[in-house]
Steps between C-alpha positions, in 0.01 A plus 500: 500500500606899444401787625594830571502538861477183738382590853621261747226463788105544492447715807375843502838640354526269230141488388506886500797543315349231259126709413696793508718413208208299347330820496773660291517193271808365618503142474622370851432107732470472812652173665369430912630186661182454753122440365309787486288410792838534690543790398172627628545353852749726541447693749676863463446873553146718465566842433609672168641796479364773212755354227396172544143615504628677174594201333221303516262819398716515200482120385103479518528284811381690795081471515529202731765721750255835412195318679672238757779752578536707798646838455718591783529916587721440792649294728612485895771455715460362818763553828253358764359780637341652146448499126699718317332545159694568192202726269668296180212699234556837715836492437571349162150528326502128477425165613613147531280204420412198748498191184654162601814431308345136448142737315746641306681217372167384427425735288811551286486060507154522383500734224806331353303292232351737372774747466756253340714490758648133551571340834661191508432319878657262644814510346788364692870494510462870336895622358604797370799470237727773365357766646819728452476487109225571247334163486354393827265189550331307745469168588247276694327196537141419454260171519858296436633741211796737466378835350708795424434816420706773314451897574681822412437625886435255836317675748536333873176502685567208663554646889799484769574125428423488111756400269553819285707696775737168530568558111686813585862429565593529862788739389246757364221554733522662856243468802388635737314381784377477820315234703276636762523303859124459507192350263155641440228244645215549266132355540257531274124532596114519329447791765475868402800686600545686811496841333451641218863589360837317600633538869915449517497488890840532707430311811754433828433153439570475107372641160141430356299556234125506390406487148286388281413336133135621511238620709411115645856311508777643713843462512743562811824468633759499768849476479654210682878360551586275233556197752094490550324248366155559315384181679522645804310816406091432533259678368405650850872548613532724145156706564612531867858672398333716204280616756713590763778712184244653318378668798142527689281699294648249157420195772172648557423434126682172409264242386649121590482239239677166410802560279479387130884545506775574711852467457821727589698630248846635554617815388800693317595780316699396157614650215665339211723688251464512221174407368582467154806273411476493063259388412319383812311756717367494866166597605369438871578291760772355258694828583333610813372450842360790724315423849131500451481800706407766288324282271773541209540158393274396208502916399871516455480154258227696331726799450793300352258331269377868396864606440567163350250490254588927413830333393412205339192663257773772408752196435300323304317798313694779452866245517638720812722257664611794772128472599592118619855585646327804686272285682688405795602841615125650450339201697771469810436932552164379594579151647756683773228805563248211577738322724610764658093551619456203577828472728402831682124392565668152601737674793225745627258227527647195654754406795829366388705294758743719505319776585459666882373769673678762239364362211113465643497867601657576094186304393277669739643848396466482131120362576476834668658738204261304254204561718542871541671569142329513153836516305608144679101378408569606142796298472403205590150550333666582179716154544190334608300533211791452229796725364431626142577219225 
């Protein structure tokens, strides 16, 4: 098989990247190791900043997130003693969007058909071969055959342990990274949420969080050392400890209800550089990790697969190869403002183990300057809802 771009991994990044160059009539595959139901089951993050909102609006794909949807004008943060809300439309004139990442994949999954994009599931033992030159291809294996596929450009989609970052010799990328000493215990609930916009909540005892995916299914967490075990977490032990962080007038409001999941996921900052190697380049996870905190994660793979497919349609159309080579720098400006966001909002909001009594009364301070000043709101607001693309 050939084609002109082959997009390694069917997750939001890759099937974005994939309409989006559909839509400009470049040919493109799209190659996903798991089933699609697996890919559905995944459970990921629920709010979208403007951009990503942006994208979707722009494809024809957003009537399902217009109506099930919940548009977000602010957000609060929580120190134990009060909400601190950040005005997000007051201060920026926009909005973020509560949309389950899984409703989203749906949506780009489901429209694929009849778009002429072409997903290939289930493909395993996925390579990626001479990358560095002009003539990339991919290999896999699928219902007991070898298929290969040859591409001008190989686009890795395929998250932090895909194979398309491995295809980059060790000698030419750099990272970046740090692993945080704590995981987010997550449980997710058919009960509405405790509020009616996100509550980040700094508590003595540890971080928490209330969100949502709609107005009838909640989602929580806490953040818990990594040597705890999700056994030993019940659904009344978890609702207990939410209610005690969040605070008594959240706790007034919580609505109990068995989990339909729970799990803890660990969490780093990462950065891999570059993300384009020849003729291979990175969108995502493949290239980056930021804490969920902030709510960054599926937004920034969204942004690279904007820049990405800027690049690519002026590659392919107009022949500007500089357009290609020019994506790495363009994407990481973002990637490292992002991180950076997502790092700060991780510090002020949890304890480390390595912090004392110095760095609780830092946290407590800069609660205090955001409280009483607009210009600190602004910032964050303005972060919040999604620098410009």
């Amino acid at each position: 098989m050939k084609t002109q771009v082959a997009i390694v991994g069917a997750g939001p990044a890759g099937l974005l990247l994939g309409h989006l160059l559909r839509a400009e009539g470049i040919a493109c595959v799209v190659i996903e190791r798991q089933s699609g139901e697996y890919v559905l089951s995944r459970i990921r993050a629920g709010v979208l900043e403007q951009g990503t909102v942006g994208l979707m609006e722009r494809l024809g794909l957003d009537a399902r997130m217009k109506v099930e949807g919940l548009p977000h004008g602010g957000f609060n943060l929580a120190d134990g003693e009060r909400l601190i809300r950040i005005d997000v439309a007051a201060l920026t004139g926009q909005s973020v969007m509560v949309y389950g990442q899984t409703e989203l994949t749906r949506d780009l999954m489901d429209a694929a058909p009849a778009r002429g994009l072409e997903v290939i599931y289930q493909a395993g033992d996925v390579a990626l071969h001479d990358v560095a030159g002009n003539a990339p291809f991919v290999t896999f294996a699928r219902q007991g055959r070898d298929h290969r596929i040859d591409a001008r450009i190989v686009v890795g989609c395929d998250g932090f342990h895909g194979p398309s970052r491995q295809a980059i010799p060790a000698n030419v990328g750099r990272v970046f990274e740090r692993v945080y000493p704590f995981g987010w215990l997550g449980i997710l609930a058919d009960v509405p949420p405790c509020n009616h916009e996100l509550i980040y909540a700094n508590h003595e005892r540890g971080f928490a969080l209330a969100s949502m995916r709609s107005a009838t299914r909640s989602r929580y967490y806490i953040d818990v050392p990594l040597t705890e075990r999700i056994e030993d977490w019940s659904d009344d032990r978890v609702w207990d400890e939410l209610a005690v962080r969040l605070g008594p007038d959240a706790a007034a409001q919580i609505t109990r209800g068995p989990a339909l999941e729970k799990s803890i996921a660990p969490l780093r900052s990462f950065v891999f550089e570059p993300m384009r190697h020849g003729s291979l380049l990175l969108c995502g996870d493949a290239a980056h990790i930021v804490p969920p905190t902030g709510a960054k994660g599926l937004n920034l793979a969204a942004s690279d697969v904007h820049y990405a497919a800027q690049a690519l349609v002026a590659f392919f159309r107009d022949g500007d190869a500089d357009a290609v080579a020019g994506y790495s720098a363009k994407a990481l400006a973002r990637v490292w403002k992002s991180e950076r966001f997502s790092w700060a909002l991780t510090k002020l909001m949890h304890r480390f183990p390595e912090d004392g009594p110095f760095e609780r009364r830092m946290q407590r301070a800069e609660l205090d300057y955001i409280a009483s000043s607009e210009a600190a709101q602004r910032s964050i607001a303005e972060n919040y809802v999604g620098l410009p693309l």
